[in-house]
N, CA, C and O of each residue as an XYZ file, in Angstrom:
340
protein
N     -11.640     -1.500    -12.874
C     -10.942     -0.782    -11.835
C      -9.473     -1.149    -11.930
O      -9.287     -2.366    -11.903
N      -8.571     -0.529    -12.017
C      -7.294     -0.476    -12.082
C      -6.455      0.227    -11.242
O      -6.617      1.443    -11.335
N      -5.572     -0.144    -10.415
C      -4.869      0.500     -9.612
C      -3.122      0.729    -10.045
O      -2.560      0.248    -11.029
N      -2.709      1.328     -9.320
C      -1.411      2.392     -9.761
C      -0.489      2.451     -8.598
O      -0.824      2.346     -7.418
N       0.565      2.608     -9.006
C       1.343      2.681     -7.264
C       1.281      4.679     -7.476
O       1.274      5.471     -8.418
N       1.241      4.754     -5.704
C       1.340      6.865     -6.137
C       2.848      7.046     -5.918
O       3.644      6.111     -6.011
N       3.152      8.170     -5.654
C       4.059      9.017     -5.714
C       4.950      8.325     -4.865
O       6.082      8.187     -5.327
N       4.708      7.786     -3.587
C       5.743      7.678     -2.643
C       6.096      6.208     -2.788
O       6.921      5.729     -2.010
N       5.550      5.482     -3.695
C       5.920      3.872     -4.025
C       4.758      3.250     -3.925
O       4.486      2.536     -4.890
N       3.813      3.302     -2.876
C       3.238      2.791     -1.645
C       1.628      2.286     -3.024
O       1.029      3.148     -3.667
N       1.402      1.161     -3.086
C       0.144      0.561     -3.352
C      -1.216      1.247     -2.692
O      -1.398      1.267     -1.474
N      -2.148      1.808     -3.653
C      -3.166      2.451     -2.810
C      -3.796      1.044     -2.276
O      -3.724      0.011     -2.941
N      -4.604      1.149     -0.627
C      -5.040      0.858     -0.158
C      -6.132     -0.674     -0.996
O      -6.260     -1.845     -0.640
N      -6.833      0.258     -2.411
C      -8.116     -0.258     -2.737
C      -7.833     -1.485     -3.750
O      -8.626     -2.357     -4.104
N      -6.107     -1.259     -4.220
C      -5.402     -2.339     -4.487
C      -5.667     -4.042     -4.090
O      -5.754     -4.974     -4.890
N      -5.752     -4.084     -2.692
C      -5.350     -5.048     -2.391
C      -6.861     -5.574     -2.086
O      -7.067     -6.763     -1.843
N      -8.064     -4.454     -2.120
C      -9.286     -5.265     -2.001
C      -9.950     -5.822     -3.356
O     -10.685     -6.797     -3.511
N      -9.420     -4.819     -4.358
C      -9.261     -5.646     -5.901
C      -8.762     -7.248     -5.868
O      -9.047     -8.300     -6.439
N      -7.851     -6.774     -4.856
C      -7.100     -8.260     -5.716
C      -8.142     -9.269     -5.188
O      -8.732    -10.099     -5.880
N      -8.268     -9.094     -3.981
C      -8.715    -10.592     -2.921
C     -10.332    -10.463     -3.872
O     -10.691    -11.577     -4.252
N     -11.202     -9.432     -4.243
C     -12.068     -9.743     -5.088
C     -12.002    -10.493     -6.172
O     -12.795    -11.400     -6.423
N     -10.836    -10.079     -7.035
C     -10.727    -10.991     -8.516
C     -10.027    -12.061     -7.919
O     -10.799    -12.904     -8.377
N      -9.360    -12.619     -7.396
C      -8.765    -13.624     -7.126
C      -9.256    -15.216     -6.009
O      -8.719    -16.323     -6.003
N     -10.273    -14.779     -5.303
C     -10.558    -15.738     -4.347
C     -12.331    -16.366     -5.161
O     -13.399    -15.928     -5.588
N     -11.630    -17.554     -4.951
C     -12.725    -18.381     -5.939
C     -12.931    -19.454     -5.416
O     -12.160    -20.150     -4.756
N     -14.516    -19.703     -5.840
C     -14.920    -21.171     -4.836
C     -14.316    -22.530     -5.883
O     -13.883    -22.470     -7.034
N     -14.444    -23.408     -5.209
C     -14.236    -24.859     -5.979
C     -14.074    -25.267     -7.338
O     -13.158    -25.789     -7.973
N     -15.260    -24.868     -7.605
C     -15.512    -24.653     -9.376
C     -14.569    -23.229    -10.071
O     -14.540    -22.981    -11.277
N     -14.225    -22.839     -9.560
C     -13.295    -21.164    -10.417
C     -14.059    -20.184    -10.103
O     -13.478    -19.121     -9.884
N     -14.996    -20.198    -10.027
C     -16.274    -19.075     -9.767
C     -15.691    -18.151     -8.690
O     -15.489    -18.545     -7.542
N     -15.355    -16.543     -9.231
C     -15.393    -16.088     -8.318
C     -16.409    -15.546     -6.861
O     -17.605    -15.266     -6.779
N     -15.538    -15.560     -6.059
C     -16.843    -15.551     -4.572
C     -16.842    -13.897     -4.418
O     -17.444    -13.625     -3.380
N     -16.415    -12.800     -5.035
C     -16.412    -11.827     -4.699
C     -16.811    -11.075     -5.998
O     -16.338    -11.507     -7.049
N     -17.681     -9.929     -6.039
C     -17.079     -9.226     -7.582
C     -17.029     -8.018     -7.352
O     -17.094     -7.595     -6.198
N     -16.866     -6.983     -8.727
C     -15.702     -5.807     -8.298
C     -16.734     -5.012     -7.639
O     -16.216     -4.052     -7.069
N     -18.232     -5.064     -7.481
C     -19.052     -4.099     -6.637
C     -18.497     -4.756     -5.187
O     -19.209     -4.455     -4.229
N     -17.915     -5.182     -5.034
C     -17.361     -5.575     -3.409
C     -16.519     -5.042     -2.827
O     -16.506     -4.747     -1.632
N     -15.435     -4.797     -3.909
C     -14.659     -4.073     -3.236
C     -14.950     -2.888     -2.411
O     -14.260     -2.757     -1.400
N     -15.648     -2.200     -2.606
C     -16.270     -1.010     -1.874
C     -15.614     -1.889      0.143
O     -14.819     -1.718      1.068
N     -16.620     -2.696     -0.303
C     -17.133     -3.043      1.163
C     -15.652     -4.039      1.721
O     -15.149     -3.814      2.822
N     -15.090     -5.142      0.762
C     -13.877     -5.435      1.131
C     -12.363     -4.520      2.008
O     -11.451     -4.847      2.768
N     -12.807     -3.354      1.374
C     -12.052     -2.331      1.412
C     -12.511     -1.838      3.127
O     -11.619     -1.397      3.851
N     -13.848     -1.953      3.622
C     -13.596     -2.047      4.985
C     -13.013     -2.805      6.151
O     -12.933     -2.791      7.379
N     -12.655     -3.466      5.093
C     -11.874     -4.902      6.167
C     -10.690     -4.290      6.767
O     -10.075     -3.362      6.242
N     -10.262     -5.067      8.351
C      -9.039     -4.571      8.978
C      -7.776     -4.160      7.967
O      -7.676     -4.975      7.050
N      -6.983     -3.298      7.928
C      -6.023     -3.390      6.992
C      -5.427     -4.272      7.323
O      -4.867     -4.634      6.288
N      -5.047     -5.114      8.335
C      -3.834     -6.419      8.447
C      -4.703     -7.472      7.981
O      -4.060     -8.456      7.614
N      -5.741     -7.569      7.894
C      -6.410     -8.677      7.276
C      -6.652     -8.690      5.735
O      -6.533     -9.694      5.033
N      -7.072     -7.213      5.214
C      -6.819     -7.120      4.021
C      -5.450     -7.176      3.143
O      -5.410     -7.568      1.976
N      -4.603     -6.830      3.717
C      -3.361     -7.373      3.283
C      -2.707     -8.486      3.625
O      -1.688     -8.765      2.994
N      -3.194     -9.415      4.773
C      -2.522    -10.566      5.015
C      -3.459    -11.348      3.495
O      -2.733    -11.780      2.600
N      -4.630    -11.444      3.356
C      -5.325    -11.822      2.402
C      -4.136    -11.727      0.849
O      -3.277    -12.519      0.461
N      -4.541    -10.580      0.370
C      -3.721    -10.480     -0.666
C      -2.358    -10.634     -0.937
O      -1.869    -10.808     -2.054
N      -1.562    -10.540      0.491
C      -0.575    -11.152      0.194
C       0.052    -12.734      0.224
O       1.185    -13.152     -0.013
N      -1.389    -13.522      0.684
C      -1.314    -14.999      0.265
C      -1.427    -15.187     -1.024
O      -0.685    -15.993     -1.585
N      -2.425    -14.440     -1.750
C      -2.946    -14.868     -2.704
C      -1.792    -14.064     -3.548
O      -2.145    -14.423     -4.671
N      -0.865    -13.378     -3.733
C       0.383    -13.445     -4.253
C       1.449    -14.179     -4.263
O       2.366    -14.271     -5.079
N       1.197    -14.802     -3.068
C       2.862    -15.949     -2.673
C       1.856    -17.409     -3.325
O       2.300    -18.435     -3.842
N       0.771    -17.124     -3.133
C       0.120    -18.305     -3.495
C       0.513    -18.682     -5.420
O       0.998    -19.743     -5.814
N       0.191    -17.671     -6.181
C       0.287    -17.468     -7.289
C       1.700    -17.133     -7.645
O       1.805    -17.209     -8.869
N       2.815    -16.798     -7.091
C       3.837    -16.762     -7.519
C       4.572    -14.888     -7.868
O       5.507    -14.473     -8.552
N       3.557    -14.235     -6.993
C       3.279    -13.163     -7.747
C       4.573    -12.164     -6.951
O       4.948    -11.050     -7.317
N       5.106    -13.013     -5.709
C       6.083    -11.813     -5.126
C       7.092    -11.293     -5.701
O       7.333    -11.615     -6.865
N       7.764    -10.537     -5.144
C       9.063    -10.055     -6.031
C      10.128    -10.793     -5.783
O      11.101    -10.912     -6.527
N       9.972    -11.274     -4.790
C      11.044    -12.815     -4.686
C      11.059    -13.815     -5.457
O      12.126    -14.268     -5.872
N       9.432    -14.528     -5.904
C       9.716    -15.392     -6.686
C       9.784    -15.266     -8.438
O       9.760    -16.162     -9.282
N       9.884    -13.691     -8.598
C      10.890    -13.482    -10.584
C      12.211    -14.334     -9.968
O      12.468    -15.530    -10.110
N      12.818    -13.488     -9.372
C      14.446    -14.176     -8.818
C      14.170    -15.493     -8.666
O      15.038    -16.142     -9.249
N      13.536    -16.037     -8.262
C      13.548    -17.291     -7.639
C      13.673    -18.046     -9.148
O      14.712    -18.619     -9.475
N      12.597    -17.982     -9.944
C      12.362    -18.392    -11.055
C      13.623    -18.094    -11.981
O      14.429    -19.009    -12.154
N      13.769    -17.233    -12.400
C      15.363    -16.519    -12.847
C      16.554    -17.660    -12.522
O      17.341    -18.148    -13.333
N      16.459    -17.888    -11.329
C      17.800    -18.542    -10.688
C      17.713    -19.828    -11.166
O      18.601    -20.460    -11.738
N      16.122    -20.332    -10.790
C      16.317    -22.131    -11.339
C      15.899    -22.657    -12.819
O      15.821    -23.859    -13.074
N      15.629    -21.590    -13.808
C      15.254    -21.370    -15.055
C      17.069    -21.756    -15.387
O      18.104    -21.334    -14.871
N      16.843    -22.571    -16.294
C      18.041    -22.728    -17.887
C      18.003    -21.768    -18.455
O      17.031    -21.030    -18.615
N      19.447    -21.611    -18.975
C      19.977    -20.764    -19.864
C      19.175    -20.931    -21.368
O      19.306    -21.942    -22.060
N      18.457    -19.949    -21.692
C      17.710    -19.554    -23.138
C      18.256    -20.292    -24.462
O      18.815    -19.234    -24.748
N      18.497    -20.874    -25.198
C      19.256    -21.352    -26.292
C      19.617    -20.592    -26.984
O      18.613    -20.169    -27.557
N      20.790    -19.907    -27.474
C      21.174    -18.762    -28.675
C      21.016    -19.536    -30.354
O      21.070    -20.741    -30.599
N      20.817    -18.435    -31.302
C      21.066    -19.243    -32.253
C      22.255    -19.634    -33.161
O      22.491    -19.561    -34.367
N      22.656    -19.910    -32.483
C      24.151    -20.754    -32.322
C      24.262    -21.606    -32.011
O      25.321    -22.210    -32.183
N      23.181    -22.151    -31.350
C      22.821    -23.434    -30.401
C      23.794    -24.680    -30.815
O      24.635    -25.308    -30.173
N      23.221    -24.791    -32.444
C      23.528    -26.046    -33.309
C      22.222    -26.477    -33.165
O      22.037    -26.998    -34.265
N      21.132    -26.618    -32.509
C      19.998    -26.829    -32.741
C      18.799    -26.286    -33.936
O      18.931    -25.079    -34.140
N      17.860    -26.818    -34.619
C      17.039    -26.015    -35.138
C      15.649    -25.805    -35.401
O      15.278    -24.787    -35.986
């Protein structure tokens, strides 16, 4: 299952019950959800289904804040010019 942003920007809905399926895992890595769930994830409150997935993005690093963030406290790349080799 693969999701797409549509026309107006906007993340379909079934997006974000994907994610919290592939992503929320017990102790061992094992996921606790799988993709026949989403169906039913996908009935969850929408503020709960998206407060969900959007932990598990800030959790993972996944917002659009933290490229920049990373960007900003990342070193400059070495050219090869460096003098290094």
């Amino acid at each position: 299952m693969t999701a797409s942003v549509s026309k107006n920007g906007s993340v379909p809905r079934f997006a974000w019950a994907t994610i919290v399926s592939r992503c929320i895992v017990d102790s061992e890595g094992n996921r606790v959800f799988s993709d026949a769930d989403v169906p039913d994830l996908n009935k969850l409150p929408g503020k709960d289904l998206l407060d969900a997935a959007n932990a598990i993005l800030t959790v993972n690093g996944m917002t659009a804040g933290a490229a920049e963030e990373i960007a900003k406290n990342s070193e400059e790349i070495p050219t090869n010019n460096s003098g290094s080799n």
